[in-house]
GUMIBA-907365 format. One record per residue (C-alpha): residue number from 1; x, y, z; residue in one letter. Coordinates in steps of 0.1 Angstrom, whole numbers, padded with zeros to 4 digits. Layout:
NUM|X|Y|Z|a
...
END
This chain:
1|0208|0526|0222|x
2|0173|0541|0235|x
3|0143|0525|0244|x
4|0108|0531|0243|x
5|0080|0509|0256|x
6|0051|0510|0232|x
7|0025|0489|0217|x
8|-0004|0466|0239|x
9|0019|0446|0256|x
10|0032|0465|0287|x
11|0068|0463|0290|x
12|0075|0458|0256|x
13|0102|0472|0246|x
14|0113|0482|0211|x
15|0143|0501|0193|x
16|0137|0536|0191|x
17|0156|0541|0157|x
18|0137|0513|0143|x
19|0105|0531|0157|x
20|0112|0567|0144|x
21|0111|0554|0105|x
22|0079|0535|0114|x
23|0063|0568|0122|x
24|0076|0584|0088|x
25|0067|0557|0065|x
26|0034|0555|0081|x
27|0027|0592|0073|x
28|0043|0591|0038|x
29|0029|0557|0026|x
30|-0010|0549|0033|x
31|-0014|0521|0055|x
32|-0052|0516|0047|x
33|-0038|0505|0013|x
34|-0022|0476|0029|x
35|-0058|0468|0047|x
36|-0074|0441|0016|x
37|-0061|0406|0015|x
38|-0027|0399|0017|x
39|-0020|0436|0027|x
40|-0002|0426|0063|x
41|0024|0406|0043|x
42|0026|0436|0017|x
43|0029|0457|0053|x
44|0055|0442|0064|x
45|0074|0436|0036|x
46|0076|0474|0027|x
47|0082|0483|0060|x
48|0108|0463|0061|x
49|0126|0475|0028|x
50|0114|0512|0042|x
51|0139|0505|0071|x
52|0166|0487|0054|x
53|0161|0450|0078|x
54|0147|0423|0066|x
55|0110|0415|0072|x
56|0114|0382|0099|x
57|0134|0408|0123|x
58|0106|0434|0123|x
59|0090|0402|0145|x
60|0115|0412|0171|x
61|0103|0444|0175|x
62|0066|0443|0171|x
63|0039|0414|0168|x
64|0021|0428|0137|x
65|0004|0461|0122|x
66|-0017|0467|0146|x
67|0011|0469|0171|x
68|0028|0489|0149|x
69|-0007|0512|0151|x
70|-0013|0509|0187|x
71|0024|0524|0190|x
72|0021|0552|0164|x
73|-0013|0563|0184|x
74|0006|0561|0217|x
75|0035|0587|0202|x
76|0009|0608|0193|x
77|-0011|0609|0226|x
78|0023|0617|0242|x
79|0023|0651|0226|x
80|-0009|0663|0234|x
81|-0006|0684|0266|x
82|-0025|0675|0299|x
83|-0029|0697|0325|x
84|-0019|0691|0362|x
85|-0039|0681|0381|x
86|-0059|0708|0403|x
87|-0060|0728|0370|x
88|-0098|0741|0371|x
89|-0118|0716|0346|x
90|-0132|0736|0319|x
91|-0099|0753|0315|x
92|-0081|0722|0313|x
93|-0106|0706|0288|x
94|-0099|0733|0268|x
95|-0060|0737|0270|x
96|-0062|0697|0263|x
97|-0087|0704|0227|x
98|-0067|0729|0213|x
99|-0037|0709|0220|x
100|-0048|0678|0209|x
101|-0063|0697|0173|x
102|-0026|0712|0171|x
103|-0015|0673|0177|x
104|-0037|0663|0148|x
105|-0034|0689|0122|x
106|0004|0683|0125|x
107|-0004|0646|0123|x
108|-0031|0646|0097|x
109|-0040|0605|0098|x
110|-0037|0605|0135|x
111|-0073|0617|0144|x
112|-0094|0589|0126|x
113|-0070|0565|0133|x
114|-0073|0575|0172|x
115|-0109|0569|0170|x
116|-0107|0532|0148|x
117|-0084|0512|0176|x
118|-0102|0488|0198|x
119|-0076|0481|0218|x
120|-0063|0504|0252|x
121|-0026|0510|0256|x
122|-0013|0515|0290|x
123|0001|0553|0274|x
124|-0036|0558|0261|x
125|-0051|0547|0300|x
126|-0027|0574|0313|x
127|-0040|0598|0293|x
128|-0078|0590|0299|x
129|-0067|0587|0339|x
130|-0059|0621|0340|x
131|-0085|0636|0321|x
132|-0105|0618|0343|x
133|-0089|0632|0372|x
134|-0094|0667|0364|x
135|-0130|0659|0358|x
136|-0134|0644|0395|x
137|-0111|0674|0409|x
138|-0135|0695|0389|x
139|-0166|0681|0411|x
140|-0177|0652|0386|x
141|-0198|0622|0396|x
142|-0174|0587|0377|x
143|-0202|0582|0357|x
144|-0207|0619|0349|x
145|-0168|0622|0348|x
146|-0170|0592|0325|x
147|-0202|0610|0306|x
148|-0182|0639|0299|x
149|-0150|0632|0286|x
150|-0167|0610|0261|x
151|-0189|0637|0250|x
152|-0158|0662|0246|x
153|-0136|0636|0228|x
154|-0168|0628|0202|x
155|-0171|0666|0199|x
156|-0132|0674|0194|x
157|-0129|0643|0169|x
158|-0153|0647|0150|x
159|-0147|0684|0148|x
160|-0108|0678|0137|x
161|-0122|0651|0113|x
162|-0145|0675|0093|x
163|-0116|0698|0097|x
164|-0093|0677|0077|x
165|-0113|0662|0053|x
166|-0143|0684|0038|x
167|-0140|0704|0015|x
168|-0122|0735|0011|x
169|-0120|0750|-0021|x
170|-0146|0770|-0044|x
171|-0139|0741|-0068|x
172|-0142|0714|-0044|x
173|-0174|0726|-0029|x
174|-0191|0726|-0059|x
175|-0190|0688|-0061|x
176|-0208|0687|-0027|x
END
């Protein structure tokens, strides 16, 4: 059996063939649907069936749905490359962009969903660490370090959410 430590709580551990289905049924079925009153049940419930357990054991796995979120964001930051350290800055901001766009278009929800969690997981700290690091190697201040990869996230973000969802078509434009 392999195991993957996800979710807020570091150290938590959680089955990874449970997991894998969590990521699938999360990209074929709408969460936000399950977001209005009594949805977390709903959640759960479906989830549940999704995977073939019942819904009491999913609580040995994961507290709730925004566990279950917090984990699916933390998959997803995994694939997006980072540079070694050393690597010269601007290169590395870019090579991280057009990998994390690549991350996104493959993963079409993941980008707005990225940007909507309050919470910080010890996988997403990594990640932000390093960037960080490259900056600082690069000659940043922290606070222009800081300054920086904030701007370039808000840029890249935004960009891949315009990228996903504005229009395309002739047809669609039209209705602009």
């Amino acid at each position: 059996m392999l195991l993957f430590t996800v979710g807020p709580a570091v150290g938590m551990l959680i089955n990874i063939a449970l997991y894998l289905p969590f990521v699938v049924f999360l990209i074929v079925v709408p969460y936000s649907g399950h977001s209005r009153a009594g949805g977390a049940t709903r959640f759960r419930l479906t989830l549940a069936q999704t995977l073939g357990v019942e819904a009491m054991s999913l609580y040995k796995h994961v507290a709730n749905k925004d566990e279950v979120l917090d984990g699916l964001i933390d998959l997803v930051v995994a694939e997006i490359d980072v540079p070694p350290l050393g690597t010269e800055w601007r290169h590395a901001m870019r090579v991280r962009a057009m990998s994390a766009r690549q991350v996104c278009l493959r993963h079409r929800w993941a980008a707005l969903l990225m940007e909507s969690r309050l919470s910080q997981s010890p996988a997403r700290l990594q990640y932000a660490d390093a960037m960080l690091g490259l900056l600082r190697c690069g000659g940043f201040t922290v606070p222009l370090a800081y300054r920086a990869f904030v701007i370039i996230d808000s840029y890249l973000y935004g960009y891949i959410m315009q990228e996903l969802h504005w229009p395309r078509e002739e047809a669609e434009m039209s209705q602009v």
